[in-house]
C-alpha positions as CSV (number, residue, x, y, z in Angstrom):
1,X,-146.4,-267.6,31.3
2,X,-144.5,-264.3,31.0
3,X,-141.0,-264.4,29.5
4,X,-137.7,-262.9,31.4
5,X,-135.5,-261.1,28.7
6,X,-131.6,-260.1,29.4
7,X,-129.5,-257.5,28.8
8,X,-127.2,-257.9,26.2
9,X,-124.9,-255.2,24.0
10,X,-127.8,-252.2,24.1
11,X,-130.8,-255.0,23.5
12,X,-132.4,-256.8,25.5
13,X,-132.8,-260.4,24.3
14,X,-135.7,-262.7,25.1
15,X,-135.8,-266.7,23.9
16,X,-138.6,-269.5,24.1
17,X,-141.3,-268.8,21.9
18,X,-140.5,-264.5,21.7
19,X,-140.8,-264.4,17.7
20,X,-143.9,-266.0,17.9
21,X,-145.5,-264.4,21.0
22,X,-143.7,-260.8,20.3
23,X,-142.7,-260.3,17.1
24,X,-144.6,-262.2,14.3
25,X,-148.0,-261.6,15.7
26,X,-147.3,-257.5,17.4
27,X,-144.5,-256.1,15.6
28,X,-141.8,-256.1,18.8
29,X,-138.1,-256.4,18.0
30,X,-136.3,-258.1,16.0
31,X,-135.2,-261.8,14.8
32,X,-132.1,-263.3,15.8
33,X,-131.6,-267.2,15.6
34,X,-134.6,-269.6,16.4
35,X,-137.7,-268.5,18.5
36,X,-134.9,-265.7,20.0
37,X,-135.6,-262.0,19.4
38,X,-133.9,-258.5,20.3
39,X,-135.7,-256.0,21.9
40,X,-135.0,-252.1,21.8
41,X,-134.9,-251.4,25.6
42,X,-138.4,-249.1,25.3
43,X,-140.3,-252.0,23.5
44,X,-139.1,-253.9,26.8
45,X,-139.8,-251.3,28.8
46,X,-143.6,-251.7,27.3
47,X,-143.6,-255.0,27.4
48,X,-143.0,-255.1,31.2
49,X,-145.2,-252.5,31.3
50,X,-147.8,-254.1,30.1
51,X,-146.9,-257.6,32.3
52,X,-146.4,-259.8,29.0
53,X,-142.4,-259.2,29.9
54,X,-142.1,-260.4,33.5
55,X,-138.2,-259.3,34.3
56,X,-135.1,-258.2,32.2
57,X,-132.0,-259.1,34.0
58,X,-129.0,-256.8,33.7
59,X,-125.3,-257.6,33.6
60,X,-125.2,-257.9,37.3
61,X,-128.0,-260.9,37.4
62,X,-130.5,-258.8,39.0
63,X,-134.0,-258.9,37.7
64,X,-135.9,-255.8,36.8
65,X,-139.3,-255.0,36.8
66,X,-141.3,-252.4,35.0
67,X,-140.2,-249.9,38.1
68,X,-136.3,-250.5,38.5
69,X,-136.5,-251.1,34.6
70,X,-137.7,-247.2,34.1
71,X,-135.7,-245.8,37.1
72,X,-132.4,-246.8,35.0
73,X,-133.4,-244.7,31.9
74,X,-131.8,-246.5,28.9
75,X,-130.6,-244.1,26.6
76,X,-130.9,-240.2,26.2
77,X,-134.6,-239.2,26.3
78,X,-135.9,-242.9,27.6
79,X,-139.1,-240.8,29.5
80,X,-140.2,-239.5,26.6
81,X,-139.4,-242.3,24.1
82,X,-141.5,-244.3,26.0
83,X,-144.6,-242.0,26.4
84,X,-144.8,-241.9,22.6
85,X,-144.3,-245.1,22.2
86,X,-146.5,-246.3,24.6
87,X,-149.5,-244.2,23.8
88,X,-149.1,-244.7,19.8
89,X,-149.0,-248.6,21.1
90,X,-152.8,-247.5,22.7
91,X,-153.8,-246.2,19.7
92,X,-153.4,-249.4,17.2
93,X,-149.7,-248.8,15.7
94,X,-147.2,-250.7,15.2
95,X,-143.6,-249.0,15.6
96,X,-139.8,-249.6,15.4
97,X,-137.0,-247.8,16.2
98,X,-135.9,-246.1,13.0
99,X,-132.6,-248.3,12.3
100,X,-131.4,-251.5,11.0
101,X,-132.2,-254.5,12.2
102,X,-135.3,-253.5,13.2
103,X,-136.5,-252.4,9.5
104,X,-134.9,-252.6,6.6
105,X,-135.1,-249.3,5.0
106,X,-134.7,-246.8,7.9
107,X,-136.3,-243.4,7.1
108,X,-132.6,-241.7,8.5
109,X,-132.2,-238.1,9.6
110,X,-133.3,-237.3,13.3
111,X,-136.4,-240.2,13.0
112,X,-136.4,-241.9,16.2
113,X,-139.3,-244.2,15.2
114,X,-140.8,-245.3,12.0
115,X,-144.2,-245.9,12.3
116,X,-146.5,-248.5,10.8
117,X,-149.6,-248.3,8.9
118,X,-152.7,-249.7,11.3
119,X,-152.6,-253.2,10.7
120,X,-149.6,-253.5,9.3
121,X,-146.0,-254.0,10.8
122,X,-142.4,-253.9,10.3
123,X,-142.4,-256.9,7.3
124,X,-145.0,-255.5,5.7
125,X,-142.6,-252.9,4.1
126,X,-144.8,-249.8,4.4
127,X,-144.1,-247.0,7.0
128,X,-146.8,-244.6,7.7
129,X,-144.4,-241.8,9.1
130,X,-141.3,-241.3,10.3
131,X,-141.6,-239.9,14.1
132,X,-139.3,-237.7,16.0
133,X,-139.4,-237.3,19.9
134,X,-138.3,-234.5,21.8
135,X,-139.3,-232.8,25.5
136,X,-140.6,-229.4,25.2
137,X,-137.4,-227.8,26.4
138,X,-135.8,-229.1,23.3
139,X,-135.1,-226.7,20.5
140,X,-134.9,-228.3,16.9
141,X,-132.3,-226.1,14.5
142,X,-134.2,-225.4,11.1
143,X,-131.5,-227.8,9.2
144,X,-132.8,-230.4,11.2
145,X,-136.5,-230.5,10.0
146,X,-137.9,-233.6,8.0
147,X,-140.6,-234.7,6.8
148,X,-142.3,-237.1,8.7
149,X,-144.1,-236.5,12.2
150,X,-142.3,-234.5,15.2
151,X,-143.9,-235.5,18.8
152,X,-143.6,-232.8,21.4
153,X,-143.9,-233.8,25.4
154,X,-144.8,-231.1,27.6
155,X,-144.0,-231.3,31.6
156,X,-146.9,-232.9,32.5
157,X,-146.7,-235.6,29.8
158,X,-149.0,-234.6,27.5
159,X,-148.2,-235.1,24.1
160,X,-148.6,-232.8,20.9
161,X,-148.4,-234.3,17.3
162,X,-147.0,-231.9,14.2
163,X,-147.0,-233.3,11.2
164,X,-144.2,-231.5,9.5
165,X,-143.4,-231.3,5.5
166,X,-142.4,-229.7,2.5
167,X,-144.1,-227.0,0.9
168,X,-144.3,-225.2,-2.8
169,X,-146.6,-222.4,-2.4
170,X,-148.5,-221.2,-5.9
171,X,-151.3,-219.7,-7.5
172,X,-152.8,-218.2,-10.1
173,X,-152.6,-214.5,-8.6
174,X,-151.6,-211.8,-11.2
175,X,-151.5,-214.1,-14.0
176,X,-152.6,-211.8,-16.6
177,X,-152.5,-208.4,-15.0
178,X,-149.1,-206.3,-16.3
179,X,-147.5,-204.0,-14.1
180,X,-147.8,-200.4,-14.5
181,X,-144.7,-198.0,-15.5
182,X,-143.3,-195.1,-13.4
183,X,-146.3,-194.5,-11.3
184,X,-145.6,-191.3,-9.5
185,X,-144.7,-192.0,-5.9
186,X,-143.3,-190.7,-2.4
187,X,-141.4,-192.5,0.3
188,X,-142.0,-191.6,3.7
189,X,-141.0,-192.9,7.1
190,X,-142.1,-196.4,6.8
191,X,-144.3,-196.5,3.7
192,X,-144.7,-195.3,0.4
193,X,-147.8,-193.4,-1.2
194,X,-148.5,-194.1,-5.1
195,X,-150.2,-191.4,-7.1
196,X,-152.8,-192.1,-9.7
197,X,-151.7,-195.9,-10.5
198,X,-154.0,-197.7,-12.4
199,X,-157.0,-199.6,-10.9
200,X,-155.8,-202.9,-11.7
201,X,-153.0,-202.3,-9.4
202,X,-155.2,-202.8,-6.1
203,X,-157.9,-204.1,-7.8
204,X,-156.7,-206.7,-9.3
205,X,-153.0,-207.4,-8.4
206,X,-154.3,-206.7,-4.7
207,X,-151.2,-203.8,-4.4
208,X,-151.6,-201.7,-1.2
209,X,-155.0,-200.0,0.2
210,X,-156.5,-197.4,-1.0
211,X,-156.1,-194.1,1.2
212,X,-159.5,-193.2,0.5
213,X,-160.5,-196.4,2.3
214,X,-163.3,-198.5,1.0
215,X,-164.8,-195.7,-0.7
216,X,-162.7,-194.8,-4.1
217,X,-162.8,-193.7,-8.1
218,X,-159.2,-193.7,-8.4
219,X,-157.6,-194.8,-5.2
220,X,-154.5,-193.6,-4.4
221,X,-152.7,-196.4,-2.6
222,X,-150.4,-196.6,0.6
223,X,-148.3,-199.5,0.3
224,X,-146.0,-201.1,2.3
225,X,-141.8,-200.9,2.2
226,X,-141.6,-204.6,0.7
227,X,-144.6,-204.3,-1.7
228,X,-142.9,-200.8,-2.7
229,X,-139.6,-202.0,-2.8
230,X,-140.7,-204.8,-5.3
231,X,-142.3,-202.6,-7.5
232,X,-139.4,-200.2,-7.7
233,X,-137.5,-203.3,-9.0
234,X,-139.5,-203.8,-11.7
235,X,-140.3,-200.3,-12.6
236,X,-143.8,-200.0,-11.8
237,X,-143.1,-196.5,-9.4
238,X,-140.7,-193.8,-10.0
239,X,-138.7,-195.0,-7.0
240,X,-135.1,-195.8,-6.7
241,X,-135.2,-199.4,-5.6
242,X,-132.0,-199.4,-3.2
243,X,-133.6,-196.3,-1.8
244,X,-136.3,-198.0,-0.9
245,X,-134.3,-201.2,0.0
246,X,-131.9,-199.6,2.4
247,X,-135.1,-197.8,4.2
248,X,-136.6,-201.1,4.8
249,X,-133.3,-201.8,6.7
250,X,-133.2,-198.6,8.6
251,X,-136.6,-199.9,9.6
252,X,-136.3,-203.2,11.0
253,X,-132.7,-204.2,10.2
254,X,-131.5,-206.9,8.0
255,X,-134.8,-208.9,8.6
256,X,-136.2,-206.8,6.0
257,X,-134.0,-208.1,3.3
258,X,-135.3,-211.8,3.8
259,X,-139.3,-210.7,4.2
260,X,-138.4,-209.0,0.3
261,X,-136.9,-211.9,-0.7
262,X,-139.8,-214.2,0.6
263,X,-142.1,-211.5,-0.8
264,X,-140.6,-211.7,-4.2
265,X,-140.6,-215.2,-4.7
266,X,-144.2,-215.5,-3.5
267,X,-145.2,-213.1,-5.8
268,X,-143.3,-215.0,-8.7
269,X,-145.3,-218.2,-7.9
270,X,-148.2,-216.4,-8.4
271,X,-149.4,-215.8,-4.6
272,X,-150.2,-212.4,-3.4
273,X,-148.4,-211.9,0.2
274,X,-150.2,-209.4,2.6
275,X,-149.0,-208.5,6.1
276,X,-149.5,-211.2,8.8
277,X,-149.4,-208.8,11.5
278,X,-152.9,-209.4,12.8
279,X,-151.9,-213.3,13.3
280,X,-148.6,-212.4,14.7
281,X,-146.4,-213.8,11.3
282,X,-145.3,-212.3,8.3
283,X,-147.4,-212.9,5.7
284,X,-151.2,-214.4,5.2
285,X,-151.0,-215.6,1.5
286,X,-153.9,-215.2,-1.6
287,X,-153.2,-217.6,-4.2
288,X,-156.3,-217.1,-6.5
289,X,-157.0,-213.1,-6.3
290,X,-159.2,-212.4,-9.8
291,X,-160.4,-209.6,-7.6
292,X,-160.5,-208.0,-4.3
293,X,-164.0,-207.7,-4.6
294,X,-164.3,-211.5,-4.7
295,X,-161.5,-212.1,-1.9
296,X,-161.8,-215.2,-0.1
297,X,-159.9,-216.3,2.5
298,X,-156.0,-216.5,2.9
299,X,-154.5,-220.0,2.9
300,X,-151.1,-219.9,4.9
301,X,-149.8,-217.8,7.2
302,X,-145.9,-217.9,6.5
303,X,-143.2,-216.7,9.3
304,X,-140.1,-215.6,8.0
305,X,-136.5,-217.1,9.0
306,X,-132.7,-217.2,8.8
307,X,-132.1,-220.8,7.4
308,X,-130.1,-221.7,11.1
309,X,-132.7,-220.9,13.1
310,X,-133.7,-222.7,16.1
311,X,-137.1,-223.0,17.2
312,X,-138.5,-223.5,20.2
313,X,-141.1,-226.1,20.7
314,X,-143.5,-223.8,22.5
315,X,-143.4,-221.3,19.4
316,X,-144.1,-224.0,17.2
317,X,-147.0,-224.9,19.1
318,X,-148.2,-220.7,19.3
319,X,-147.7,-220.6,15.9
320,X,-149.8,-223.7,14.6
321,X,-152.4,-223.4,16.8
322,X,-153.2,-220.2,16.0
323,X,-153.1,-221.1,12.6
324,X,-155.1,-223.8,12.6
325,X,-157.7,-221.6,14.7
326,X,-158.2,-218.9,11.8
327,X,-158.3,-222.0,9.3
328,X,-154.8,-221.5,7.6
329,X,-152.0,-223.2,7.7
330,X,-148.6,-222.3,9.4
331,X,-145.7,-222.6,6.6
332,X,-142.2,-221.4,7.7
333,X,-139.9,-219.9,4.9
334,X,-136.1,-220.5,5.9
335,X,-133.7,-218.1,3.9
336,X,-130.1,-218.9,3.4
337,X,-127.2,-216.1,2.6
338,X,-127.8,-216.6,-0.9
339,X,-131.2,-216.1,-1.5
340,X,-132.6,-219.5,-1.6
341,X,-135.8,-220.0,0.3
342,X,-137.3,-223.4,1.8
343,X,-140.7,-223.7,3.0
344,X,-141.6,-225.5,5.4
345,X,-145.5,-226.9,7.0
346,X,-146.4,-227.6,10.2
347,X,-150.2,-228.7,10.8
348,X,-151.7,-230.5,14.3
349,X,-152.2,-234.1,13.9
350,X,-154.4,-236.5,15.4
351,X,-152.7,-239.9,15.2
């Protein structure tokens, strides 16, 4: 026999044998006193959906089905909510609403749900990810990215999983290559030409491209305003640096001042950044270059970014599946006004 449940304070309570039928034995709700448990009103919603819930009453005393239940939308986002919820309940999970009472150790920041380990539940003190839930008309501000899972409904329902998370890009580029001194050099319009540098420059510190093209001795090497600019800091071409520095923002504005400092601390982890113009980012990323002869492939494609910057779901989605379809992965470095730079994944997931 199918339970009714009621309306009470933002919950919907439901008595009899509830714990037993709902909570202890598929992870629904919450314990209150006896048998009694308290429902989030989307793990109602998919219990009536479902028929195991046959009415919730409201504070009027009429009795909803799954219908009048859905028409009411609980809460901001209820349409969506429930579509996650729902199809990660087809899929074997368990999951709560990422608060207290429903678990004990809420994962916080923007999590709407934390989500269980298959086979395990919301006692078993294990959470698999913390998921967030947002239409794709929703833009998420850079400040509010977590680690954890964000869920992304398009109009027609469908439903794309990111797994989002920290990243600390390194490698062993460079390592034991030293940089040359004064290399003669020109700026022009939008690039710089180095004269005579040393073959370890392109060869091995992957500096540039030859202007000869593949065919060199001694290549003389075109390099880019940020690789230039970073080699006029350290005095590797005879190149004022701020020179340089203020051409790359007569170029393209003050973005050029966080691709250099993304550029530069790439570099000092070891990673050789080369343009991601081809994939439509800012950098594809080498981080074990012994030799451009023995290239392999790049590893992350990395977009550059004011640390308040709001993204739109549907460039999120561009941006990783185009990633994932050249085998790299997406990373987005966020830059704040002082120089500090975190980086950021976001890969497809497949619940």
């Amino acid at each position: 026999m199918a339970l009714e449940g009621r309306f009470d304070d933002g919950v919907v309570r439901v008595g009899s044998d509830a714990r037993q039928r709902y909570h202890d034995s598929r992870g629904y709700g919450y314990p209150l006193e006896g048998n009694e448990i308290a429902l989030a009103p989307v793990e109602a919603a998919h219990l009536l959906y479902r028929g195991d819930l046959e009415a919730v009453v409201d504070n009027d005393g009429e009795r909803l089905g799954f219908r009048e239940f859905i028409a009411r939308e609980p809460g901001d986002d209820f349409g969506v909510r429930f579509l996650v919820y729902a199809d990660l309940r087809s899929r074997g999970f368990y999951l709560s609403p990422a608060a207290e009472p429903w678990i004990s150790d809420p994962p916080g920041g923007a999590a709407d749900f934390a989500v269980f380990p298959r086979g395990k539940g919301p006692g078993d003190g294990e959470i698999a990810y913390a998921l967030r839930i947002i239409g794709e008309r929703t833009d998420v501000p850079a400040n509010e990215l977590a680690e954890g899972v964000l869920a992304v409904v398009d109009e027609e329902s469908e439903i794309t999983y990111f797994e989002v998370g920290t990243r600390d890009p390194s490698g062993t580029s460079n390592s034991g290559t030293a940089l040359p001194d004064g290399c003669e050099a020109d700026l022009l319009a939008d690039r710089v030409v180095v004269w005579e540098p040393p073959l370890e420059l392109y060869e091995e510190s992957f500096y540039g491209q030859p202007l000869e093209g593949r065919e060199y001795d001694e290549p003389t090497l075109q390099c880019s305003l940020l690789e230039a600019a970073y080699l006029a800091e350290r005095g590797a071409v005879d190149l004022d640096p701020e020179t340089v520095r203020e051409r790359g923002r007569e170029v393209e504005g003050e973005r050029f001042n966080r691709r250099l400092t993304v550029y530069t601390a790439l570099r000092e982890r070891g990673v050789v950044p080369k343009t991601g113009y081809k994939f439509g980012a800012d950098f594809r990323t080498y981080a074990d270059v012994d030799s451009v002869e023995d290239l392999g492939h790049s590893e992350l494609l990395v977009r550059v970014h004011p640390a308040d910057y709001v993204f739109e779901p549907r460039d999120l989605a561009l941006d990783v599946r185009l990633a994932h379809g050249v085998r790299k992965t997406m990373v987005f470095a966020l830059v704040d006004g002082t120089g500090d730079v975190e980086w950021w994944s976001l890969e497809r997931l497949t619940p």
